[in-house]
Structure formats: C-alpha cells, structure tokens
N, C-alpha and C positions, 0 to 999 in steps of 0.2 A: 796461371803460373805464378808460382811467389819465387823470387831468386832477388838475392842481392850479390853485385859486385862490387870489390873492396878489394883493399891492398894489405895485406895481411901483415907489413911492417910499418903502416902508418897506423900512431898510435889516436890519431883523432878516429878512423874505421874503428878501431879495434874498441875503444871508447863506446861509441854509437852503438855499436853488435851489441855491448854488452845492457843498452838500452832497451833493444828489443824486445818486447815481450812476443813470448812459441817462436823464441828463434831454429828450433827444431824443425817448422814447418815449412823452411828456406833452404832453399838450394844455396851455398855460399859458392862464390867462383873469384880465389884470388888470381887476381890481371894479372899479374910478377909472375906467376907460375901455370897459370891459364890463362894467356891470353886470350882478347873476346875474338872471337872472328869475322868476318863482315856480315855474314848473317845477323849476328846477334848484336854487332851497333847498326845495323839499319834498320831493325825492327824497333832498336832504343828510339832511333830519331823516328821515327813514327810516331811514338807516345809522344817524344818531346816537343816537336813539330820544326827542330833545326840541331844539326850537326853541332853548331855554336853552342847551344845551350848544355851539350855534353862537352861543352873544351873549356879545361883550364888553363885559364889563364895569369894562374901565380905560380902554374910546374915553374920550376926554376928556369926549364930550356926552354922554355917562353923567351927570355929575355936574351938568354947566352946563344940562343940560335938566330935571334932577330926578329923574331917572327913578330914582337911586337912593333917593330919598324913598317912591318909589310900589310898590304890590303888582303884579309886573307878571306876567302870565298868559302861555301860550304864542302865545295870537293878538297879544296886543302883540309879543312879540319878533321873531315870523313879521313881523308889521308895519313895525319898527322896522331889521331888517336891509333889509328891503326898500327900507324910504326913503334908508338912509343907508348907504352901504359900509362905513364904519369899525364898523359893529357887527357886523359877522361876526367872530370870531376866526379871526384870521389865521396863517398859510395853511391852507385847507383840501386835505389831499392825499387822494385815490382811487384805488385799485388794486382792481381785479376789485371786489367787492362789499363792501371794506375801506373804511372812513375813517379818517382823523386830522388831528387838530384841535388847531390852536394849536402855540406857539412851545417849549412847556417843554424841557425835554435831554430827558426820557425817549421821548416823541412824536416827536420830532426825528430819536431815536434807532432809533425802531422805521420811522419813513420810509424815513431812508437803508437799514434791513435790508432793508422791501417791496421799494424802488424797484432793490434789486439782486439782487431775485430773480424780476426778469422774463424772463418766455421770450420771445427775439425772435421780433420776428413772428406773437403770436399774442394777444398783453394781456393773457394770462394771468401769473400769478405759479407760479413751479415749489414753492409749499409749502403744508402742510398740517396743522393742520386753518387753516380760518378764525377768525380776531376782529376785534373791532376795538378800539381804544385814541383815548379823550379824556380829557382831562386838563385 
C-alpha cells in the first residue's frame, strides 16, 4: 500500500507532496475532509509502534485544551487524534510496510528516497532490507 495522509490546507503537506517523486502512485487522504478512521490509525500505530509517535504536539489545541498540563496515556492520544485531525503529525507517508511521520528534513528526506524507489505497477519499493523512520 503507498498512501499518504496530509492536510490539504497546510502549506508545509502541500510543500512535501510537491517533493515527492510518482506522486501519482499514492493514494492521497486529506484528514480535514477524510477523516482517518480507527482502522486506518491502528494499523498507522502498528508501523509506528505508539499512538504518541503519531501525536502532535505543537497542534495548537495541545496547549489551549491542556492537554500539555496532563499525563496522557496511549488511549488518550488513540482518542485525541481521532476526535480532531490536527493531532496526527502531519503528513503521515506509507510505502509497503514502511511509515514516516511528520515534517522534519530528515523524514522528508528519507520519503522522497521511499517514494522513488517504487516499482511501477507493483507497490512495492525496489529496496532492501526494511525500516521505518519517525522523528
């Protein structure tokens, strides 16, 4: 599966997408307008290997909802992305059984490597071994 999810009014996503190389060969799923469902962030935290590592924590309602005050557990965040799109760390990209998470250069930079090392036609990525990178 190659899909990225992204917010199609943040201009940092919109940026990234435009990095991509065979952006064609992605499934794009704006959150704002498709939200993810719980299927599709518990499979995320599978790759990721925690709820946490998909939560941002610079959404703005981080701060003005408190949530930075509180001890918050993986079923809050599971929780918290779910109600609101801005607390996924954005964009989340997938290739074969890879994820990568968030904006920073290095992440950014290991996407555009994934996303152009796919073999047409097939969703597979021509390299090896496997990881994955969050940051």
């Amino acid at each position: 599966m190659n899909k990225i999810y992204h917010l199609a009014t943040c201009g940092t996503c919109q940026r990234i997408l435009q990095e991509i190389p065979k952006l064609k060969r992605f499934t794009l799923q704006d959150i704002k307008t498709e939200p993810i469902t719980p299927a599709q962030l518990d499979e995320m935290k599978k790759m990721a290997g925690s709820y946490e590592a998909l939560f941002s924590k610079i959404a703005l309602k981080y701060r003005s909802m408190g949530l930075n005050t509180m001890k918050l557990t993986e079923k809050d965040y599971r929780k918290y992305i779910l109600e609101e799109y801005t607390f996924l760390k954005r964009p989340v990209m997938i290739v074969d059984k890879e994820i990568f998470i968030g904006n920073a250069p290095k992440v950014t930079a290991a996407m555009v490597q994934a996303a152009s090392k796919i073999v047409r036609g097939s969703g597979v990525s021509a390299r090896s071994p496997r990881y994955s990178l969050s940051f």
